[in-house]
C-alpha positions in Angstrom: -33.9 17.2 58.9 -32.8 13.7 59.5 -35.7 12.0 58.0 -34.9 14.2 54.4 -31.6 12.9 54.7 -32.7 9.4 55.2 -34.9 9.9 52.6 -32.1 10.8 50.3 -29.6 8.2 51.4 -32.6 6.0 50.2 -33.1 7.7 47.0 -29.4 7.4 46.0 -29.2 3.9 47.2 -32.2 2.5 45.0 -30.7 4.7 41.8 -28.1 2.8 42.4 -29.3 -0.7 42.2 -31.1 0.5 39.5 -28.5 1.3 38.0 -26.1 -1.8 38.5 -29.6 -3.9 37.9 -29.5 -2.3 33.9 -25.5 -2.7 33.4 -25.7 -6.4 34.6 -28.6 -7.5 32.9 -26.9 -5.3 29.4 -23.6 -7.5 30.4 -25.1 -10.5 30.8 -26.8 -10.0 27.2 -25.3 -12.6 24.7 -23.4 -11.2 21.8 -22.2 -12.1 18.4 -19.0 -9.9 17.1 -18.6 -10.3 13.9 -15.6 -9.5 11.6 -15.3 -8.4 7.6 -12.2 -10.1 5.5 -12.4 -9.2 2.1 -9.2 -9.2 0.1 -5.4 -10.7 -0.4 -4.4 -12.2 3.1 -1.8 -10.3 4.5 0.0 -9.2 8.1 -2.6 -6.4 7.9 -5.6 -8.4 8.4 -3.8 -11.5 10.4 -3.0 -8.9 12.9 -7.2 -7.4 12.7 -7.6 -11.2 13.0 -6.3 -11.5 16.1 -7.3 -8.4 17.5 -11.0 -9.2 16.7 -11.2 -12.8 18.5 -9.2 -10.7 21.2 -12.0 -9.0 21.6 -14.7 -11.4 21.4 -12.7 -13.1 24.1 -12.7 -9.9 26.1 -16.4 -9.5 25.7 -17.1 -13.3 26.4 -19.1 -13.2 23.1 -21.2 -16.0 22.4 -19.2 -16.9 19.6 -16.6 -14.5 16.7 -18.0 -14.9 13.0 -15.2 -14.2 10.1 -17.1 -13.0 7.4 -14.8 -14.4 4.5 -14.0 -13.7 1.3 -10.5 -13.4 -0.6 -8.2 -14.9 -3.2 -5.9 -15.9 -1.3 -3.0 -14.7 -0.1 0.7 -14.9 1.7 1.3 -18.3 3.8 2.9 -17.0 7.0 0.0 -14.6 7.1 -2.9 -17.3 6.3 -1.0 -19.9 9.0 -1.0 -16.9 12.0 -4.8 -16.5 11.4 -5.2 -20.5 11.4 -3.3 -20.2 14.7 -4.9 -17.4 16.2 -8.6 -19.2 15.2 -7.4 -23.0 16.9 -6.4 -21.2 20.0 -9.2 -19.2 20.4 -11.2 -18.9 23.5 -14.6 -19.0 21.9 -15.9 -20.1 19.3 -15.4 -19.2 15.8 -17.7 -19.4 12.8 -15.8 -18.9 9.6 -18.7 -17.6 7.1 -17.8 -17.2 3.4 -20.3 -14.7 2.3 -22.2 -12.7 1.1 -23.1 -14.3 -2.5 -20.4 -14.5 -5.0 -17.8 -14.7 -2.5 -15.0 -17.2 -2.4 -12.3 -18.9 0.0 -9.4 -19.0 -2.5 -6.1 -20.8 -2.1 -5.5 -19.4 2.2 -8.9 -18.8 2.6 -9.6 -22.7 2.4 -6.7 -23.3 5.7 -8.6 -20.3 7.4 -12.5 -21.9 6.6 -11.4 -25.3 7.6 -9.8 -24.1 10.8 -12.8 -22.7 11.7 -15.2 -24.6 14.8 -18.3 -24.0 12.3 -17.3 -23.7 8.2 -20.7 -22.0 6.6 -20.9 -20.7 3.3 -23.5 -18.7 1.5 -25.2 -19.3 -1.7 -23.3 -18.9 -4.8 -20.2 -18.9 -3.2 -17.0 -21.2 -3.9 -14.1 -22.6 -2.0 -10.6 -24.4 -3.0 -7.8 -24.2 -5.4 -5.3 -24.4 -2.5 -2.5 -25.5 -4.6 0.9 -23.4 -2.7 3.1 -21.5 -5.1 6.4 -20.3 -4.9 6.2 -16.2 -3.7 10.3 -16.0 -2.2 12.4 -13.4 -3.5 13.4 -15.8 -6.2 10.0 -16.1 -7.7 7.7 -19.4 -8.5 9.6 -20.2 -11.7 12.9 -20.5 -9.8 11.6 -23.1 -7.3 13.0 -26.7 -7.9 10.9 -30.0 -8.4 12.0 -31.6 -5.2 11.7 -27.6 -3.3 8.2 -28.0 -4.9 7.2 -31.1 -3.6 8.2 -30.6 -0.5 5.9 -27.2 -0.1 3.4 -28.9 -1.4 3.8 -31.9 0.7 4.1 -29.9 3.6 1.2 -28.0 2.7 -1.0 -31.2 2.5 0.0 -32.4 5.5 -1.4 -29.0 7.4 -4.4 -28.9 6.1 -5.2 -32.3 6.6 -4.7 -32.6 10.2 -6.6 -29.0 10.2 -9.6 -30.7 8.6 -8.9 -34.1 11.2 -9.0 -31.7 14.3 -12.5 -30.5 13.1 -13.9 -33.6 11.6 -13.7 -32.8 7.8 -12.9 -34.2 4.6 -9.5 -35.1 4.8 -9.0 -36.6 1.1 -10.9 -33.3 -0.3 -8.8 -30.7 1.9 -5.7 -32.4 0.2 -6.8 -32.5 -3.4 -7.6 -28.7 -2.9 -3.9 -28.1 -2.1 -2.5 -30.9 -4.6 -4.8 -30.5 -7.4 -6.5 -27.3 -6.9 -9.9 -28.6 -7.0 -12.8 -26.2 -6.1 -16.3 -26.8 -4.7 -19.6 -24.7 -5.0 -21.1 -24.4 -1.1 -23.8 -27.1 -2.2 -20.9 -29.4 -3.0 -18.9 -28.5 -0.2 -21.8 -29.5 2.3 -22.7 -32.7 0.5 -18.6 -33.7 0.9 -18.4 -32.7 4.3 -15.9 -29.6 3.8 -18.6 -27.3 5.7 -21.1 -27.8 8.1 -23.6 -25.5 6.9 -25.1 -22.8 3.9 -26.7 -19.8 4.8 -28.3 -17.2 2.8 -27.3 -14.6 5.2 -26.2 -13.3 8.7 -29.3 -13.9 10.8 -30.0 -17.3 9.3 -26.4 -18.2 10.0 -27.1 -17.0 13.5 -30.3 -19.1 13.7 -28.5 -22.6 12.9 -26.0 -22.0 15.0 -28.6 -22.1 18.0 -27.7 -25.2 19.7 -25.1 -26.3 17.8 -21.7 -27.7 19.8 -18.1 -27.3 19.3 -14.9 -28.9 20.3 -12.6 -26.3 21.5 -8.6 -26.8 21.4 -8.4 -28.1 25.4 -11.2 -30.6 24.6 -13.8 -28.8 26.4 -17.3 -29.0 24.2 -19.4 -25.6 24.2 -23.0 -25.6 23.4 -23.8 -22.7 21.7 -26.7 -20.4 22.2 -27.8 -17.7 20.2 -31.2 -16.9 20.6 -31.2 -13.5 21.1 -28.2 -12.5 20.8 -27.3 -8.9 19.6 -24.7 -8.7 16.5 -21.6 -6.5 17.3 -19.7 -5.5 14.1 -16.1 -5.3 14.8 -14.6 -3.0 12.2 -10.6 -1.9 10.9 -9.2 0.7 12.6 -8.2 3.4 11.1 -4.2 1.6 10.9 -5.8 -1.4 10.0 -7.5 0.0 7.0 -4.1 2.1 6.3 -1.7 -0.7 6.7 -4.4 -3.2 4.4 -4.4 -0.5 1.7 -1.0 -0.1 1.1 -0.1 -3.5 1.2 -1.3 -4.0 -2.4 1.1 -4.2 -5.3 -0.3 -1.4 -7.2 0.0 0.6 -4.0 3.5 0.3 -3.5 4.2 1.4 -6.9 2.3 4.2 -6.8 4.2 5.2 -3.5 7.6 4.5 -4.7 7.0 6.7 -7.8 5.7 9.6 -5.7 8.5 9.2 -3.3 11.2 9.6 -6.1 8.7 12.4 -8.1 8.9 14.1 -3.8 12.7 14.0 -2.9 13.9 15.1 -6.3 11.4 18.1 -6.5 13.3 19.0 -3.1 16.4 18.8 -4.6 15.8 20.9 -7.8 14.3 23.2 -5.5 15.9 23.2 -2.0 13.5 24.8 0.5 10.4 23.7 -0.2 10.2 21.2 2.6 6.6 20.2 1.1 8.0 18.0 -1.7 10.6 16.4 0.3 8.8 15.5 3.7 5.7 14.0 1.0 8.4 11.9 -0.4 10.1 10.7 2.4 6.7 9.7 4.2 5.8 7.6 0.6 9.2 6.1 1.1 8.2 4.9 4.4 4.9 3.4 3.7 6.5 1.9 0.5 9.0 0.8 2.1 6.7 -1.1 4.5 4.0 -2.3 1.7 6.8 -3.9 -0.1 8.2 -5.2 3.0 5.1 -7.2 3.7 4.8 -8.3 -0.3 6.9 -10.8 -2.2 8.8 -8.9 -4.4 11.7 -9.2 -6.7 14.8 -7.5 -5.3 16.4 -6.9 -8.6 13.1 -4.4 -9.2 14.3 -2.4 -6.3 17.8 -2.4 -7.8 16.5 -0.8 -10.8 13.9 1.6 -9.2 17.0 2.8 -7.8 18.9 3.1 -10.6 16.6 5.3 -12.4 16.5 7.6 -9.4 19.9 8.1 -9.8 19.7 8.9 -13.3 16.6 11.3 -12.9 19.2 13.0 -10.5 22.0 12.8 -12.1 20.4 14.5 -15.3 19.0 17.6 -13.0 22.8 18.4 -12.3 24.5 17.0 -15.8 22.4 17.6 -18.2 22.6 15.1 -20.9 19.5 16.4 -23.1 17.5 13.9 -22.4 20.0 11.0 -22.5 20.1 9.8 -19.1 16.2 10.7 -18.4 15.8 8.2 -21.5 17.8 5.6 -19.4 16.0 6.2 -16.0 12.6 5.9 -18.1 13.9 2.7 -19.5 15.1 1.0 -15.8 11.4 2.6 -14.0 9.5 0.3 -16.6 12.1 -2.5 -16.4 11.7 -2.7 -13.0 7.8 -2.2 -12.7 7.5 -5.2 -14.7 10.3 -7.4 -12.8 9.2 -6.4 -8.9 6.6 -9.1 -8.8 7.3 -10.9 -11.5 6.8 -14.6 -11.2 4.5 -14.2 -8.5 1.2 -15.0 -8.1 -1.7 -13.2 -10.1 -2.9 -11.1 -6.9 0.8 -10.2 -6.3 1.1 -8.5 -9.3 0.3 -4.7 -10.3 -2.3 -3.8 -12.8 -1.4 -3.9 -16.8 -2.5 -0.3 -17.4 -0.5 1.3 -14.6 3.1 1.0 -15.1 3.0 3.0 -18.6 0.9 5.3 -16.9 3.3 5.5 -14.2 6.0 5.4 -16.4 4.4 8.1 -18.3 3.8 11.2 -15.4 7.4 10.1 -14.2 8.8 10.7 -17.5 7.3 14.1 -18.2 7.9 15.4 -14.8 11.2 14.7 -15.4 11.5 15.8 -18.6 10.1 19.0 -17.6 12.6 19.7 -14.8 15.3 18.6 -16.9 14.4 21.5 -19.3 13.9 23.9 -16.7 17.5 23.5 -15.7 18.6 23.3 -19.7 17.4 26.6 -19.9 18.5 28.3 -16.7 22.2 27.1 -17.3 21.5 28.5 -21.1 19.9 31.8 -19.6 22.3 34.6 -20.0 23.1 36.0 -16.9 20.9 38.8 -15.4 23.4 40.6 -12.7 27.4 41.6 -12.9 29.1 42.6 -15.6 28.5 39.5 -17.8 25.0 41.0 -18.1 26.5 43.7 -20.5 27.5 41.5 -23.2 25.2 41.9 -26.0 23.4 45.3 -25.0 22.9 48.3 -26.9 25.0 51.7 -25.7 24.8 55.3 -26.9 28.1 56.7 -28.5 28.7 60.1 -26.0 32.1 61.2 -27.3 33.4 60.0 -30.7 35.1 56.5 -30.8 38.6 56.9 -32.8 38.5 53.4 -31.8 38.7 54.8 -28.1 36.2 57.1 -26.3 32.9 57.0 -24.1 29.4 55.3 -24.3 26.7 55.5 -22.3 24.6 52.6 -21.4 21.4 52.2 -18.5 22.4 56.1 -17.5 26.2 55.7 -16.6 29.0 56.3 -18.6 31.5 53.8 -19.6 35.2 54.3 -21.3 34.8 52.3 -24.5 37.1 51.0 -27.0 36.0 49.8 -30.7 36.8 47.4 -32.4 37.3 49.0 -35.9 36.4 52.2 -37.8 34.8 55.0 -35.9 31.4 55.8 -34.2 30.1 59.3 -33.7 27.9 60.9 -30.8 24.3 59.6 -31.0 25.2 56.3 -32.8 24.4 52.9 -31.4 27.0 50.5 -30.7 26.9 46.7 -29.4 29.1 45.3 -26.4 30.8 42.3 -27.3 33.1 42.3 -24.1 33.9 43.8 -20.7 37.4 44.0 -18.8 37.5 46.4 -16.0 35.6 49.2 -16.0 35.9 49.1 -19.7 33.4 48.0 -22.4 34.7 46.5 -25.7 31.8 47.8 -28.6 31.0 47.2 -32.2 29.0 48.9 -34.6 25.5 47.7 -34.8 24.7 46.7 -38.0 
């Protein structure tokens, strides 16, 4: 009996080590976590960003590879990544890929600020040139207000480009002059360190390659072997990304006014109004996070006022025509004077404009015709309705209408028994008839 549970104290011991022998040799296994930025730089993706080298950190990856590509984007967003990148614990490879691809405008700051800059073939970086994107627009910005962004702009990227070794005089002219490079051009001009025609290849050239980290500290990089770990957007992620598009946040203000004044034509429902206050909320976040014209706001506003204010005044059609008018005024002036990427699509404020109008126009009518409706219950319901003489009218006598008898009085001449008679009035308990004619 002892020796069986030797035996087994032996057995458990060896699974075991076994065991921890598997999950240390699977730990010690070099990685390569790898991110995917594609689109307009935003909190959204600053704040995946972050979490992604977090992670890379977390797993002591051998290095965190941004695959890259967007138009650009805002530049509190693009300077949190650039942040987030220089003070990263390991290193990062900025990758603008895959072919036909581009580091636009912020995506230059974010490639340059990278340890390794790579770039696949067919791909393009530069026109860095800072616009104006505050609430008064890029037309509104003075010549010395301009100068001094783009001064200050300048003089971030080229220390960026300093800190890594790059081409100072080149990362300038991108912001200044919004000159743009093909990756071939970029390598031969020292804005990248490298082209790649994909992933592994990238991964292959990195193999021995040493960085300079942020404390000074050079890391040698090895990544022979290494397995690739795809760190994706969370569900939030991917939901807060989405909506922070301009066509987005358009599409969710509409719906939140189409929601709440459902609700109110039809109290109850609950369905329309909780749907419209939760578009409220994330439109109220997407525009939040965009730059935006606060006059738009003032007139998306107004026409909800007006599409409710014709629900309980009717004004046949009058004030929906105004709130039309101030939907597509505003539409057009939320991002105006912003940059292309800030701005919605052509097609989609008429269309917008369009389903708003109608739905609108189609409650208005509903409530034309129920204050028009004659009323179905009391005694104004009688006005108009056929009754049967019962006892000769000599102008005063008795009808009978729906089964009940009714003292009647009418109007002029005389009706006999049998004969149909119209009400034209009701006081009391008495009807008020004329002769049909």
């Amino acid at each position: 009996m002892l020796k069986k549970v030797r035996l087994g104290l032996l057995l458990g011991l060896l699974v075991v080590t076994a065991v921890s022998l598997v999950t240390g040799a699977q730990a010690a296994s070099p990685t390569v976590d790898v991110l995917h930025v594609k689109g307009t730089i935003n909190p959204a993706l600053a704040k995946y960003i972050e979490r992604g080298i977090g992670q890379a950190e977390e797993d002591n990856a051998t290095a965190c590879i941004i695959q890259l590509d967007t138009p650009g984007g805002l530049d509190i967003s693009m300077r949190d990544i650039v942040k987030t990148i220089v003070s990263a614990q390991v290193p990062v490879v900025v990758y603008v890929s895959p072919s036909g691809a581009r580091a636009a405008s912020a995506g230059v700051f974010i490639t340059i600020s990278a340890h390794v800059a790579a770039m696949a073939p067919n791909t393009a970086i530069g026109a860095a040139h800072p616009v104006s994107i505050g609430a008064e627009g890029e037309a509104a910005m003075s010549k010395e207000m301009q100068e001094k962004v783009v001064n200050d702009a300048a003089a971030y990227i080229r220390s960026i480009a300093n800190a890594h070794g790059r081409n100072m005089e080149w990362a300038e002219k991108a912001v200044r002059e919004s000159v743009s490079a093909t990756e071939q051009e970029a390598l031969k001009l020292n804005v990248i360190d490298m082209v790649a025609s994909d992933l592994n290849h990238l991964i292959t050239q990195l193999d021995g390659r040493q960085v300079i980290m942020l404390d000074g500290s050079t890391v040698s990089l090895n990544t022979q072997g290494v397995s690739i770990n795809h760190i994706k957007m969370g569900t939030i992620d991917k939901l807060l990304f989405t909506i922070s598009n301009p066509n987005i946040a358009i599409i969710l203000m509409s719906l939140a006014m189409l929601g709440i004044m459902a609700e109110i034509y039809n109290p109850g429902l609950i369905f329309p109004g909780v749907f419209g206050g939760i578009c409220a909320f994330f439109a109220f976040y997407s525009l939040g996070v965009l730059p935006i014209n606060y006059a738009g706001i003032g007139l998306f506003a107004l026409a909800g006022g007006l599409f409710i204010a014709e629900i309980f005044t009717p004004s046949f059609g009058a004030l929906t025509a105004g709130g039309i008018v101030s939907l597509i005024i505003g539409s057009m002036i939320l991002f105006s004077g912003r940059p292309t990427l800030f701005r919605p699509e052509p097609w989609l404020i008429p269309m917008i404009s369009a389903i708003v109008g109608s739905v609108i126009g189609f409650i208005a009518y509903k409530v034309i015709r129920t204050h028009q409706r004659q009323p179905t219950t009391g005694r104004e319901e009688l006005i108009g309705k056929i009754a049967i003489v019962r006892t000769p009218l000599h102008p005063e006598g008795t009808v009978l209408y729906r089964g009940e008898l009714w003292t009647a009085t009418l109007d002029q001449g005389q009706a006999e028994p049998n004969e149909e008679v119209t009400i034209t009035r009701t006081e009391g308990l008495k009807l008020y008839v004329t002769r049909k004619t």
